[in-house]
Backbone as a printed PyTorch tensor [residue, N CA C, xyz], in Angstrom:
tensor([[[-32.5330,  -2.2280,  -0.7900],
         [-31.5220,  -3.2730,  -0.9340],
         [-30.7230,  -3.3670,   0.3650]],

        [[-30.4980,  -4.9110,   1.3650],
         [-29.8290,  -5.0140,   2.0050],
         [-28.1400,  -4.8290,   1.5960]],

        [[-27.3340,  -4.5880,   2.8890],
         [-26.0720,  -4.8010,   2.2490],
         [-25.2120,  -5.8910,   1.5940]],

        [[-24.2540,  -6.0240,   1.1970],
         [-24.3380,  -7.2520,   0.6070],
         [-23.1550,  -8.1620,   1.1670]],

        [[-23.1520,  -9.3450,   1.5160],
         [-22.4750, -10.5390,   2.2450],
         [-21.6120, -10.8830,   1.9850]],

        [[-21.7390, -10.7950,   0.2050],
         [-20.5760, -11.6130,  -0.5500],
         [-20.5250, -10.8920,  -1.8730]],

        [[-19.3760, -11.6280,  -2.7620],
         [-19.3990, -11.0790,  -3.6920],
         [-20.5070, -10.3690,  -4.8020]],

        [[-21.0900, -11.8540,  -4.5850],
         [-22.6990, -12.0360,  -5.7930],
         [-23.3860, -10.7580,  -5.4660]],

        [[-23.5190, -10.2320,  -4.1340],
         [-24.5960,  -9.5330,  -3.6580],
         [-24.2470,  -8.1910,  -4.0580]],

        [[-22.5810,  -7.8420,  -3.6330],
         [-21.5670,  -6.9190,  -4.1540],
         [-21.9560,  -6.3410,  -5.6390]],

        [[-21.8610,  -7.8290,  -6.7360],
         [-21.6680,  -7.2350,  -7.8990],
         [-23.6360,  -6.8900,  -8.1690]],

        [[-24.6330,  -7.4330,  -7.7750],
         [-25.6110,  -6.7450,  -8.0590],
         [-25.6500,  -5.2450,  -7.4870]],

        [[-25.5760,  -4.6870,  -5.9960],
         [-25.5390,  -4.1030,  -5.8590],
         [-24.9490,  -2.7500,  -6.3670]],

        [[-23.1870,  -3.0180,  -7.3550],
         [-22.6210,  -2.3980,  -8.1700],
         [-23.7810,  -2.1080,  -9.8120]],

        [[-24.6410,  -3.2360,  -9.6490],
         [-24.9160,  -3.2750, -11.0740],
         [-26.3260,  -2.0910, -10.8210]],

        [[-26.3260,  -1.9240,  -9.6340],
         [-27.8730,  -0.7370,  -9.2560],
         [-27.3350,   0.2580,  -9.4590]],

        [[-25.7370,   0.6740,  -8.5690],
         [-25.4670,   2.2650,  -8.8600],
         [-24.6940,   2.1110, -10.1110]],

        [[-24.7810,   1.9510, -11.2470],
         [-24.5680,   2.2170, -12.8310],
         [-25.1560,   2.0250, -13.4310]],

        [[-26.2000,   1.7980, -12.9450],
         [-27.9860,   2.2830, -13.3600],
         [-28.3500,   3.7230, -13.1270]],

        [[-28.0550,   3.9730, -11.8770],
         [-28.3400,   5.4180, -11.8090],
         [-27.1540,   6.4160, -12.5000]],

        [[-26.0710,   5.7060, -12.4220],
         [-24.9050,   6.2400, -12.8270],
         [-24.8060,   6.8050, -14.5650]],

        [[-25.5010,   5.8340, -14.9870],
         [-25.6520,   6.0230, -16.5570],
         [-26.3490,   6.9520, -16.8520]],

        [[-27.8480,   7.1460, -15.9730],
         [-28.8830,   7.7290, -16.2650],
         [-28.2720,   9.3310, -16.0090]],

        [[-27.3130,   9.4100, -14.9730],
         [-27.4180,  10.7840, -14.5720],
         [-26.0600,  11.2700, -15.4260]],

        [[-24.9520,  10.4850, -16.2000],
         [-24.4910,  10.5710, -17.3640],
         [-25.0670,  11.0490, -18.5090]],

        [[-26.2230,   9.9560, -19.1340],
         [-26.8250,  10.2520, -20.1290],
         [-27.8690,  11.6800, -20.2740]],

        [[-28.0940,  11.7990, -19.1660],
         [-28.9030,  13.1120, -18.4010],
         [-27.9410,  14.2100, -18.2940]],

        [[-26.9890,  14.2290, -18.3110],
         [-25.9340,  15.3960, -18.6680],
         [-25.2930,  15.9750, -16.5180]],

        [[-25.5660,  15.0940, -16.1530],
         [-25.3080,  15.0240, -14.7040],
         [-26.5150,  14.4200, -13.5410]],

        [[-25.8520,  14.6630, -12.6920],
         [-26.5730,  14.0850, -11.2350],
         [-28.4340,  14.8110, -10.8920]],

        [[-28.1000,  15.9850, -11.2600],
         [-29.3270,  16.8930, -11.5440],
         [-30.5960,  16.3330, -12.4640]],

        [[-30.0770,  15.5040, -13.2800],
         [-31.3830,  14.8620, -13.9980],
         [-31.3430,  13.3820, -12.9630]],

        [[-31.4100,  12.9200, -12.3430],
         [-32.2340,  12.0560, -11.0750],
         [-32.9790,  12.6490, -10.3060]],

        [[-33.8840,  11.7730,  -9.9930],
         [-34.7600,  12.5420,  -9.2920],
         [-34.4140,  12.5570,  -7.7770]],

        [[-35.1980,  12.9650,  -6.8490],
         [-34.4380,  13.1710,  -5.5940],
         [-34.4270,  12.1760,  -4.8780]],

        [[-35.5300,  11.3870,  -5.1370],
         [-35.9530,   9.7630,  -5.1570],
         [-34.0950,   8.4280,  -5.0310]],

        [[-34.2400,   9.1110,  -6.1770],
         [-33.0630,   8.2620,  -7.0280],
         [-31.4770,   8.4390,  -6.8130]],

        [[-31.6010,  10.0690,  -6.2400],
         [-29.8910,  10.6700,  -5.6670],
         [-30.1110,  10.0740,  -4.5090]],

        [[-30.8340,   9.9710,  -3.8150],
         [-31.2450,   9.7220,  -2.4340],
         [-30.5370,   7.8000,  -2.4530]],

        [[-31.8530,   7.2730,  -3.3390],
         [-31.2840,   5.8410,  -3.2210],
         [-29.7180,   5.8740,  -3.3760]],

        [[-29.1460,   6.0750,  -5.0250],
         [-27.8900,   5.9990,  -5.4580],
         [-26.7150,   6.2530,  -4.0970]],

        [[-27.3830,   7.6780,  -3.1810],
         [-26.1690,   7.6170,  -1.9180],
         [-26.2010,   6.1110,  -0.8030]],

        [[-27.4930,   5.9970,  -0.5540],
         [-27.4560,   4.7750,  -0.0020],
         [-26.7260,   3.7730,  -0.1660]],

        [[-26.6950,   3.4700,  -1.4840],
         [-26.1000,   2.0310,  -1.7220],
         [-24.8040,   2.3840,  -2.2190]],

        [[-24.4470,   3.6790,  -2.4160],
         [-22.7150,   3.5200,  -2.7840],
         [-22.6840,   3.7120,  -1.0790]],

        [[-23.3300,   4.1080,  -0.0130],
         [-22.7700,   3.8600,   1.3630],
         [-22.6160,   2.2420,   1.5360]],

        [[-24.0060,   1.6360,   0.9510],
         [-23.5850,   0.1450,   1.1120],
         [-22.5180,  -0.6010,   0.6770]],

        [[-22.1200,  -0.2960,  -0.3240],
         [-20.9950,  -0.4790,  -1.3120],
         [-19.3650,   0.0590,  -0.6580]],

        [[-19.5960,   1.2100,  -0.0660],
         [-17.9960,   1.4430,   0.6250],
         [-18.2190,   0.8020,   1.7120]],

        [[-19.2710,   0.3010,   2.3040],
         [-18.7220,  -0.2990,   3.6520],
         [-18.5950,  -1.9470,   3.2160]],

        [[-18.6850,  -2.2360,   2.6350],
         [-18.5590,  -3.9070,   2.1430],
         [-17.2270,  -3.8170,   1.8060]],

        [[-16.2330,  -2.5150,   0.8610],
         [-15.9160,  -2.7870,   0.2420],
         [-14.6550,  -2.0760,   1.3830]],

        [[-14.7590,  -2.1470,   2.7230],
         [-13.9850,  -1.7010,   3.8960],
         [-13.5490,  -2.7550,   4.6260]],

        [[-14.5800,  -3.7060,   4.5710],
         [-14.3550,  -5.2280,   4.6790],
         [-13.2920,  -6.0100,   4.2700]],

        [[-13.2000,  -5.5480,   2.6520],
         [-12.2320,  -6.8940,   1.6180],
         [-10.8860,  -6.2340,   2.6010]],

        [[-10.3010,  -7.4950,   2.7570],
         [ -8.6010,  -7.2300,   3.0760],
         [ -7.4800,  -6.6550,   2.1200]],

        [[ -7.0710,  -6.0720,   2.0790],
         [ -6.3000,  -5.3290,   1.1090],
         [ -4.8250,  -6.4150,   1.0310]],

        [[ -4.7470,  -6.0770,  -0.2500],
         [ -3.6000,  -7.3900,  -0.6950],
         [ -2.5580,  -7.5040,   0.4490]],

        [[ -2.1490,  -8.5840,   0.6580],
         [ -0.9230,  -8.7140,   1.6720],
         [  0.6080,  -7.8060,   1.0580]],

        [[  0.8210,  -7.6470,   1.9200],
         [  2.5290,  -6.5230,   1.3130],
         [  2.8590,  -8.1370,   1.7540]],

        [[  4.2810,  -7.9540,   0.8890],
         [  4.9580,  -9.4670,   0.5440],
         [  5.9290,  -9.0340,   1.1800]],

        [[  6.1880,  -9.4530,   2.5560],
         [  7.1940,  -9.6810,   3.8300],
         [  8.8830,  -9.5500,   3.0110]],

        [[  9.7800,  -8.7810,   3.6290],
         [ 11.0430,  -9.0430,   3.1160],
         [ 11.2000, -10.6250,   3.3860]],

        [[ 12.2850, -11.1630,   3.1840],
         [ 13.0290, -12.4960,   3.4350],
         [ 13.5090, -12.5750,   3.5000]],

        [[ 15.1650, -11.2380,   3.1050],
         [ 16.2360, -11.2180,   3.6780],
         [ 16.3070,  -9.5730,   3.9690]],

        [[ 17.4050,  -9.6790,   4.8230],
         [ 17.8470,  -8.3870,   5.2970],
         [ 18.1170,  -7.3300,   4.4940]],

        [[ 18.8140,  -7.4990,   3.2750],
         [ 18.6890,  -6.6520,   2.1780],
         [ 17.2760,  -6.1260,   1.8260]],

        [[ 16.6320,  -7.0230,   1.4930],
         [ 15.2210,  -7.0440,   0.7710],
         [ 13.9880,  -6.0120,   2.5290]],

        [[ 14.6220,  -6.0940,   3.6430],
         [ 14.4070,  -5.2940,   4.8600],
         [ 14.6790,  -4.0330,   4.8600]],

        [[ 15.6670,  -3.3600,   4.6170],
         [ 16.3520,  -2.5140,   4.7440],
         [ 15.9900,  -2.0610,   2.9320]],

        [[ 15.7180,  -2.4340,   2.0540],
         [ 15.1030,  -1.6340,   1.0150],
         [ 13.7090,  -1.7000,   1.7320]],

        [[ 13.0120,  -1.8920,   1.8810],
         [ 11.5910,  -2.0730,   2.4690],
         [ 11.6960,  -0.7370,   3.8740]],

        [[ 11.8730,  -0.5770,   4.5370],
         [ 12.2210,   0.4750,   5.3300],
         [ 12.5720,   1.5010,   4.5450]],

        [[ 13.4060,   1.8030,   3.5500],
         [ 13.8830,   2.9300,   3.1650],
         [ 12.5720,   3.2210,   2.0810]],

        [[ 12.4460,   2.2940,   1.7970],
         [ 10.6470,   2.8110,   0.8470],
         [  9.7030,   3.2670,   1.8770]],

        [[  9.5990,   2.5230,   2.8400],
         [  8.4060,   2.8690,   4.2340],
         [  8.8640,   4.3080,   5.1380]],

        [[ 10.2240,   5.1230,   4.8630],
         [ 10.6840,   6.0620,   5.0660],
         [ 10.2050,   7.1070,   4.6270]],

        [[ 10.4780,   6.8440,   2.8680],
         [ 11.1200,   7.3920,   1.7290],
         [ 11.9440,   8.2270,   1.8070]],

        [[ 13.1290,   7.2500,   2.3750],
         [ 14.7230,   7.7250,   2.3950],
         [ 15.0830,   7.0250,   0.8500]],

        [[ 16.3920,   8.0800,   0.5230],
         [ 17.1330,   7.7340,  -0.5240],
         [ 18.3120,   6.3810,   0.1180]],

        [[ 19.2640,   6.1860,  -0.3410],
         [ 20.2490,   5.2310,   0.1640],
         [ 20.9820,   6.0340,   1.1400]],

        [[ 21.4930,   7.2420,   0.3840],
         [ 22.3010,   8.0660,   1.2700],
         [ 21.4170,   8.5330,   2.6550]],

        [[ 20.4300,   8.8370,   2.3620],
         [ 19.6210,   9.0240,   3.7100],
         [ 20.0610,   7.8770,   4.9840]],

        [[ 19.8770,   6.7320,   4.2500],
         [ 19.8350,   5.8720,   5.1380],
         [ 21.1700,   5.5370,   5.7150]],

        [[ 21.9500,   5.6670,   4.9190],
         [ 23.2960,   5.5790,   5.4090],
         [ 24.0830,   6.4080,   6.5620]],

        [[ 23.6830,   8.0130,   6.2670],
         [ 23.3610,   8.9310,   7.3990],
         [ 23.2840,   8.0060,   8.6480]],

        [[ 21.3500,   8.1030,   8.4070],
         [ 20.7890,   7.8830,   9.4870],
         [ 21.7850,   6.3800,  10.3850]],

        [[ 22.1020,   5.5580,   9.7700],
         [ 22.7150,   3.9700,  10.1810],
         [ 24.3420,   4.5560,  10.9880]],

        [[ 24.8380,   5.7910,  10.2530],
         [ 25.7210,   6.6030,  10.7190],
         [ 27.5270,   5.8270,  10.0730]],

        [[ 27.0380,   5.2320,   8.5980],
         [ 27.7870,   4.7280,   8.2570],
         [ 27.9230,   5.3310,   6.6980]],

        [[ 29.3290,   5.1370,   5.9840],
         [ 29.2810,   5.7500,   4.6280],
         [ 28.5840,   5.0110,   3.5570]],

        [[ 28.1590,   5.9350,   2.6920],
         [ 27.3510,   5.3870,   1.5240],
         [ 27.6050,   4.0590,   0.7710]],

        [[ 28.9390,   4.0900,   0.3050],
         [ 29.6350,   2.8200,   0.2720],
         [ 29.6490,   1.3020,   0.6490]],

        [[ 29.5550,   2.2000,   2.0670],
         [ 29.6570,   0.6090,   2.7230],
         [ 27.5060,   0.2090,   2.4730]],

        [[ 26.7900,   1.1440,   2.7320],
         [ 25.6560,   0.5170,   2.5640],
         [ 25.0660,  -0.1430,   1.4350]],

        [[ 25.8280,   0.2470,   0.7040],
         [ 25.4990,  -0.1100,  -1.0320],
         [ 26.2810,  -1.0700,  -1.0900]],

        [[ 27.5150,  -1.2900,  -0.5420],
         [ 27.9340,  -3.2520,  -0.6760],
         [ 27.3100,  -4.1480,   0.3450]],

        [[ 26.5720,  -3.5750,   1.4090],
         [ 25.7260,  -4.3910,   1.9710],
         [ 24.6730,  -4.6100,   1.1970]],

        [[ 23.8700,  -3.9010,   0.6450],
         [ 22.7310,  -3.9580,  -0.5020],
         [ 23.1560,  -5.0340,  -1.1860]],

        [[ 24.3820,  -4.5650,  -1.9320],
         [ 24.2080,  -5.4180,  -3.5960],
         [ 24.9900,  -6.9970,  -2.6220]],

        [[ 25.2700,  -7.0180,  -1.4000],
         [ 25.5540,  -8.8120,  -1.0050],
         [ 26.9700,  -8.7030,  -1.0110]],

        [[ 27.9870,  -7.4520,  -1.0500],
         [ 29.1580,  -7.8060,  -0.9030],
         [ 29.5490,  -7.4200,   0.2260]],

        [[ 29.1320,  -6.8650,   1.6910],
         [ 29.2550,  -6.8270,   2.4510],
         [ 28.4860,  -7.3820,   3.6370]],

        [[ 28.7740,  -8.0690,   4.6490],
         [ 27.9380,  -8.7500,   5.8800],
         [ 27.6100,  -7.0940,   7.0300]],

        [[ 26.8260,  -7.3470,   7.0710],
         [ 26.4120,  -6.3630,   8.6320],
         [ 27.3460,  -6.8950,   9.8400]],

        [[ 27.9180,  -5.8020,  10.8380],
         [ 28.4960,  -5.6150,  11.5050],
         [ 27.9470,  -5.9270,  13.0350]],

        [[ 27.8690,  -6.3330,  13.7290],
         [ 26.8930,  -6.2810,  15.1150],
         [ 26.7410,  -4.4680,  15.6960]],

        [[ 27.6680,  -3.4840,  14.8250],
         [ 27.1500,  -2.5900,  15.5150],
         [ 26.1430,  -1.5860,  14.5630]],

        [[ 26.0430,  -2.3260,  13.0410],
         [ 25.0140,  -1.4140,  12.3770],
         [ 23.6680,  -2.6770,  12.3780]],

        [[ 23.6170,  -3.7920,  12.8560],
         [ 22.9280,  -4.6600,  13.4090],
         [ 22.0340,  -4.0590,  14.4250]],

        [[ 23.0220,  -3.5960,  15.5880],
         [ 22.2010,  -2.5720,  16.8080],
         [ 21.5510,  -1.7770,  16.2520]],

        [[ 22.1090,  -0.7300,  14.9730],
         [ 21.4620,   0.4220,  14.3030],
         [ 20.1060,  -0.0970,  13.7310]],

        [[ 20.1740,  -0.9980,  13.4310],
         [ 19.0350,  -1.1990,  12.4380],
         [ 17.5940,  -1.3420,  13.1340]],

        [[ 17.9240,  -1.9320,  14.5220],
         [ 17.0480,  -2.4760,  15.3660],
         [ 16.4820,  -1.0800,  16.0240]],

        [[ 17.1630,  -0.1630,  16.3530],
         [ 17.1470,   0.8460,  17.2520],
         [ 16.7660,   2.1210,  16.7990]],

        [[ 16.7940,   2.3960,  15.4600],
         [ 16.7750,   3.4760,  14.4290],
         [ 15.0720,   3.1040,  13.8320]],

        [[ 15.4330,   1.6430,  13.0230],
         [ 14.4870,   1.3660,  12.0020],
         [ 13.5430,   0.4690,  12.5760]],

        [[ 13.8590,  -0.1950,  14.0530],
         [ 12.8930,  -0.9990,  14.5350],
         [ 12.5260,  -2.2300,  13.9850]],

        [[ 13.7810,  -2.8720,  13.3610],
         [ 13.8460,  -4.2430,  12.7540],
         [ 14.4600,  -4.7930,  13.9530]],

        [[ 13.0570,  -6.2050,  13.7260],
         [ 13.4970,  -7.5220,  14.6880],
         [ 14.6970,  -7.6050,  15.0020]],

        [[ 15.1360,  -7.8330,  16.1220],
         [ 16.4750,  -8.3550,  16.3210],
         [ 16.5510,  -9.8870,  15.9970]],

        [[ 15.6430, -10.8610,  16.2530],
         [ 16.0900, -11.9950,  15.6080],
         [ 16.0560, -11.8850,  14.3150]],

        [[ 14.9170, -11.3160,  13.3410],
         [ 15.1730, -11.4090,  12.0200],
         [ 16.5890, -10.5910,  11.4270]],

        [[ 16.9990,  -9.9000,  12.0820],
         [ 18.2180,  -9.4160,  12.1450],
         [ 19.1970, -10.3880,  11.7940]],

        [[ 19.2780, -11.1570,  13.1190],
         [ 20.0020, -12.3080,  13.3080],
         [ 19.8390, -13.6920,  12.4370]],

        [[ 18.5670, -14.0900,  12.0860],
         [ 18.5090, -15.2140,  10.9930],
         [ 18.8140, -14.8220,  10.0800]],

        [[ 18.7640, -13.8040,   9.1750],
         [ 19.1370, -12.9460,   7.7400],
         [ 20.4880, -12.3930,   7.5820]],

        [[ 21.5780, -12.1330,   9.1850],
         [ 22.7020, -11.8810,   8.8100],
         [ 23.6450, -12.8090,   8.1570]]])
């Protein structure tokens, strides 16, 4: 079996190794195939991970505002809030009324953000 192009070719190719897959199930493991058949079965799950190295992996859904940035960083960290607040070199407080929208960013935790976390400075600037 060539590799496969597209989907169609994909799902036959899936439909060969759970053929062997069943058999060496119903066979009480991999040991009841023959060497023939372990042999093929590696082949085409090689064909199968490299097709399947291809598909693009879902898009991560871009922040859109600066809040929705700065949670997105602290997940891409895995900082807590307080971590981040530390790190920004500002109190917990104040980062958590920037979060929940009751506080505006400052031009000097603006600098922080850019310089620390490596957020755009214009998206900085359109989102403040």
């Amino acid at each position: 079996m060539n590799a496969p192009k597209n989907e169609t070719d994909y799902r036959e190719l899936m439909n060969h190794i759970e053929t062997f897959l069943q058999k060496a199930t119903i066979g009480k493991g991999f040991a009841s195939l023959t060497p023939e058949e372990a042999d093929q079965l590696a082949q085409l799950s090689q064909l199968a991970e490299a097709y399947e190295d291809r598909i693009p992996l879902m898009p991560i859904k871009m922040p859109q505002s600066l809040v929705e940035m700065i949670e997105f960083k602290m997940y891409e960290k895995k900082l807590k809030q307080r971590d981040m607040a530390h790190l920004l070199e500002i109190p917990e407080t104040r980062l958590s009324e920037i979060i929940r929208g009751k506080r505006r960013i400052s031009l000097d935790i603006a600098k922080r953000l850019y310089t620390k976390f490596d957020i755009d400075p214009a998206f900085i600037l359109q989102h403040a």
